[in-house]
N, C-alpha and C positions, 0 to 999 in steps of 0.2 A: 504493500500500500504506500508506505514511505517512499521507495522508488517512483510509482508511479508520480506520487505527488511532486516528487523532486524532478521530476523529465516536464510535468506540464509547466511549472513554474520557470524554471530556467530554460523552456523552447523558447514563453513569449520571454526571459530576459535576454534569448541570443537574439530575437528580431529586434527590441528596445534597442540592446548595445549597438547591434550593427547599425542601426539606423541612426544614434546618435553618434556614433563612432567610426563613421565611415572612410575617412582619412585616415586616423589612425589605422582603422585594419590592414587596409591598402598600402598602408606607409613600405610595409615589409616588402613590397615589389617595387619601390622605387628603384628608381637607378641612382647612382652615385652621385651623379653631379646634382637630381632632384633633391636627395636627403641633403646635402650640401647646401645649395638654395633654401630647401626649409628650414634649416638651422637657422641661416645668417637672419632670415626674416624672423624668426620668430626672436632670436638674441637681441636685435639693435630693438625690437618692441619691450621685453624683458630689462632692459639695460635701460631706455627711456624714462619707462613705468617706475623704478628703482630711483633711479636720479629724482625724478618729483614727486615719490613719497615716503623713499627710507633717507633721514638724516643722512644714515652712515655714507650709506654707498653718494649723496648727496657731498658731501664734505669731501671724501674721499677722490670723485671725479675732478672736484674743484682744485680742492689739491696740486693734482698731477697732471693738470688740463691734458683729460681722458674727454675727448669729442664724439659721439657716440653716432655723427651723420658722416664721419671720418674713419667709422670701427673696420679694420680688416684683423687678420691674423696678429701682426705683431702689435697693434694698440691695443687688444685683448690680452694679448701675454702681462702688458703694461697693470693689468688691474691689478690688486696685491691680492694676493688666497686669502681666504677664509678661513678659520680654524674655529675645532670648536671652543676653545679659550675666550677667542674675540666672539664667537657666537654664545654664549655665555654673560660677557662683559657687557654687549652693545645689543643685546635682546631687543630692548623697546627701540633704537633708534634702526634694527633690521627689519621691524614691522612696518609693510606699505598698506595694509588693511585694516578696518575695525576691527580690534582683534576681537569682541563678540562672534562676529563671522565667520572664526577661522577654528581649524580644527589642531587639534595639541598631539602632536606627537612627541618622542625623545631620541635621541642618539646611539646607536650601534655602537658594541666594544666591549670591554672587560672594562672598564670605569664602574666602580660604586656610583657613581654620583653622574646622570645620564642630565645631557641639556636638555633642554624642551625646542623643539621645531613646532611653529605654525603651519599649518598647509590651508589654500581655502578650497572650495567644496571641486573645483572643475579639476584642481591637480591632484584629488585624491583622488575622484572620477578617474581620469587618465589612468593614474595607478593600477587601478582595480581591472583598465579593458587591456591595458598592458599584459597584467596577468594573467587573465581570460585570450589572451590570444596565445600567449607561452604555454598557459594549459592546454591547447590545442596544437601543440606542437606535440608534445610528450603524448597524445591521443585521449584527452580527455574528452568526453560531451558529457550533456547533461544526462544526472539522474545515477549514473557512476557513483560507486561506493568508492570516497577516499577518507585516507588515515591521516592527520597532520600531528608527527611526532615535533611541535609547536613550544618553546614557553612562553607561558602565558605573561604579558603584561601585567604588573605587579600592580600599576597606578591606576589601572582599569576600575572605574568602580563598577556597584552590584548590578545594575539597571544594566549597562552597557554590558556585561557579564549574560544577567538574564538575553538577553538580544541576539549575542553571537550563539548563546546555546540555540535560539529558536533558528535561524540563520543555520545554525549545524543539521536541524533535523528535517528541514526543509532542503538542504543541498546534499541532504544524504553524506553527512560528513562525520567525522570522530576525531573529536584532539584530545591528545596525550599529552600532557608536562613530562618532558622528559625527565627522567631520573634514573640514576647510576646504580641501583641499587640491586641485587638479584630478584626481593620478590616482585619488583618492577616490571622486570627484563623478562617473567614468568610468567605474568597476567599479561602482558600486551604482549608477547610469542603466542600465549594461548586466544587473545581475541583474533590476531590477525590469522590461525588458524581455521577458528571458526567462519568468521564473519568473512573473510576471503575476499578483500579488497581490492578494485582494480588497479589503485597508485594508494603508494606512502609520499609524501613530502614531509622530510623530515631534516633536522638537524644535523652535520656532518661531524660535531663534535659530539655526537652521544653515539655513533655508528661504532665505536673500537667496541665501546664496554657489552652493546646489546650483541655485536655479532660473535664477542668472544662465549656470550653464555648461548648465540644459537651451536653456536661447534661443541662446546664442550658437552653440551645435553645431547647431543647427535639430532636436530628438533628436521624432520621431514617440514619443510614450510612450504606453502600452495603457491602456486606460481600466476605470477602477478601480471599486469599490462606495460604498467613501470614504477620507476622510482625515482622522485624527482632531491636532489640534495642539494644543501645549498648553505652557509653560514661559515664554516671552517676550508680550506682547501682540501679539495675531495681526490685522494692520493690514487695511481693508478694499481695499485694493489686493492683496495677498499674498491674501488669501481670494480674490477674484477671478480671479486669475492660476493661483491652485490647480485652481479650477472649470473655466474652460479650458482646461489644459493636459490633467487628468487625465477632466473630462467625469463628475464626480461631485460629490456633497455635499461641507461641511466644517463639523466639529462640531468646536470651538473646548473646550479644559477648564483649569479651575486648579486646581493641585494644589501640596502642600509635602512632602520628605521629612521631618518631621517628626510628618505622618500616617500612618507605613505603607511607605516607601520608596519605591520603585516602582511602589506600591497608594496613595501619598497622594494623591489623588484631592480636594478639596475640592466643587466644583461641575462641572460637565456641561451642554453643549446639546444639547440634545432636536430633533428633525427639524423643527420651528418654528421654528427660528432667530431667538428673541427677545430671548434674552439664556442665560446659563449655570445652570442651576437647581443652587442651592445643595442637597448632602444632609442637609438639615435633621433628619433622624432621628438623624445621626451628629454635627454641629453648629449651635452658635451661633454666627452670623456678628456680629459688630456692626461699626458705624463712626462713628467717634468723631473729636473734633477738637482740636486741640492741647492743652488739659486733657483729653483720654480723655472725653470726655463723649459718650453718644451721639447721634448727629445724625438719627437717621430715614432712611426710605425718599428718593429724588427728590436727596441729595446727598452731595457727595465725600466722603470722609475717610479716615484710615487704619483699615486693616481689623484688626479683634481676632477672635479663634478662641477657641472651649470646644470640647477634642474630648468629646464626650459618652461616649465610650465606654471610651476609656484609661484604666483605675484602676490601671494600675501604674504610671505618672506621670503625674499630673493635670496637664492643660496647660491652666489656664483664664483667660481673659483674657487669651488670647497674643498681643503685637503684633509681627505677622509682621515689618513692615516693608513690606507692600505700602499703593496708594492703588486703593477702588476703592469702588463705590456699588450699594446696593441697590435694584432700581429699583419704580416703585408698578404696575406694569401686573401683571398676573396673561398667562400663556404660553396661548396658544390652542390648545396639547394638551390642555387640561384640568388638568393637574398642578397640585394648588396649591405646591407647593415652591417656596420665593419666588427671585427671579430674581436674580443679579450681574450688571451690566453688562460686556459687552465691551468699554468703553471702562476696562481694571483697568490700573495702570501697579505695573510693580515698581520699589521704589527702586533705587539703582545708589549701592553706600557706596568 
């Protein structure tokens, strides 16, 4: 019955999204120099919007006379990064929105002490059909039993709590707070036995401890449609051992709650398993090297973010604090969306 319910509800929300999302979906068959052109249009709007209503980036342009009907390549390098320090410090002067109309998220990382990001309603929107199309890359549709080995947001209150559980039973979903624990690793080996789910998305830093207790119990597990991982660097040993045990795909993603929360989404691998196609409609990826300078396609650096689409806190030139590299092959799906290597390391502060 569940199922059912969950295939009617989400048919009409794939016509809703595609209809309000129509670009976006399409965005993935751009060509290169189109995604190109879409960026700059949407940055020098982005970068506008930011000058006449966030102080910071306001002061900051002035500054360094930053001309933004002047913006190419190297007068963008010119903006200074972001961090979350100064995203912390300069909170109220990075808001260009009422912040009543803006939604609260925080910051990805091993940090105690998580910043708060504003998003407002159209860049969460985005977030969410970003997702919804990544999940149709991995071969999701509606109505699909999935597992989100997930943790839950701590600052979440009870209401927003009640919501996502209705949300879970309506999408035919199950999240688990991961935990390291054996009788954990025991009850959720035994649901995903029974209940025999078409995708896990789950956490890549809880994968060592659950896979070590599926070997050591010798556990027979049902074999799945996929498994999507995402949050730690997902090692080719662990990818392997995935594929084995469950006898499906594994589509690798990086994401930051700073994009959307549990919809931060940055990049996605596509059924080519080439590397992680960045959503270049929705950002700028750059990588830069110990001056922020950027370094090109082919090598490492530390990764900076434009989310293109947040105008109620312009997050541009954000250095995450991850290291990782944009690679020169183009993905033999077709897609031009340019690639991030699997090989991304997050720092550890």
């Amino acid at each position: 019955m569940r199922t059912l319910v969950a295939h009617a509800s989400y048919s009409f929300f794939k016509r809703w999204a595609y209809i309000n999302t129509q670009a976006s979906i399409d965005a993935q068959w751009m060509t290169y120099e189109e995604i190109k052109e879409l960026q700059w249009g949407k940055l020098k709007r982005l970068l506008r919007h930011a000058f006449e209503n966030a102080p910071y980036y306001n002061a900051m342009f002035q500054g360094k006379a930053i001309y933004i009907n002047n913006m190419n390549a190297e007068e963008f390098a010119r903006i200074d990064v972001l961090t979350k320090d100064i995203m912390k410090r300069q909170q109220c002067n990075l808001i260009a929105f009422k912040k009543s109309k803006l939604h609260c998220h925080f910051t990805s990382g091993t940090s105690a002490n998580p910043v708060r990001v504003f998003r407002d309603t159209a860049a969460d929107f985005s977030a969410r059909m970003d997702l919804y199309r990544a999940n149709l890359w991995a071969g999701w549709k509606p109505g699909k039993r999935v597992v989100w080995l997930w943790p839950e947001q701590k600052m979440v209150g009870v209401l927003e709590k009640l919501r996502r559980r209705a949300v879970e039973f309506l999408k035919n979903e199950k999240l688990f707070n991961p935990l390291n624990d054996e009788q954990y690793c025991e009850s959720l080996t035994e649901y995903i036995r029974i209940k025999k789910p078409a995708i896990i998305i789950l956490y890549t830093s809880f994968l060592r401890r659950w896979l070590e207790y599926i070997q050591c119990h010798h556990v027979a597990m049902p074999v799945l449609e996929a498994i999507i991982t995402t949050g730690d660097t997902l090692s080719n040993q662990q990818r392997e051992l995935l594929k084995e045990i469950f006898k499906c795909n594994v589509f690798n993603r990086y994401g930051a709650g700073e994009f959307g929360g549990d919809f931060g989404m940055i990049a996605s691998e596509c059924d080519a398993h080439m590397g992680m196609h960045i959503s270049a409609e929705r950002f700028i990826i750059e990588v830069v090297d110990e001056k922020n300078n950027p370094v090109g396609p082919g090598k490492k650096g530390q990764i900076v973010i434009t989310d293109l689409e947040n105008f109620g806190m312009p997050i541009i030139r954000y250095k995450i604090g991850d290291i990782g590299m944009i690679m020169n092959e183009r993905c033999l799906c077709g897609r031009a969306l340019p690639l991030l290597s699997h090989s991304l390391f997050r720092k550890i502060k």
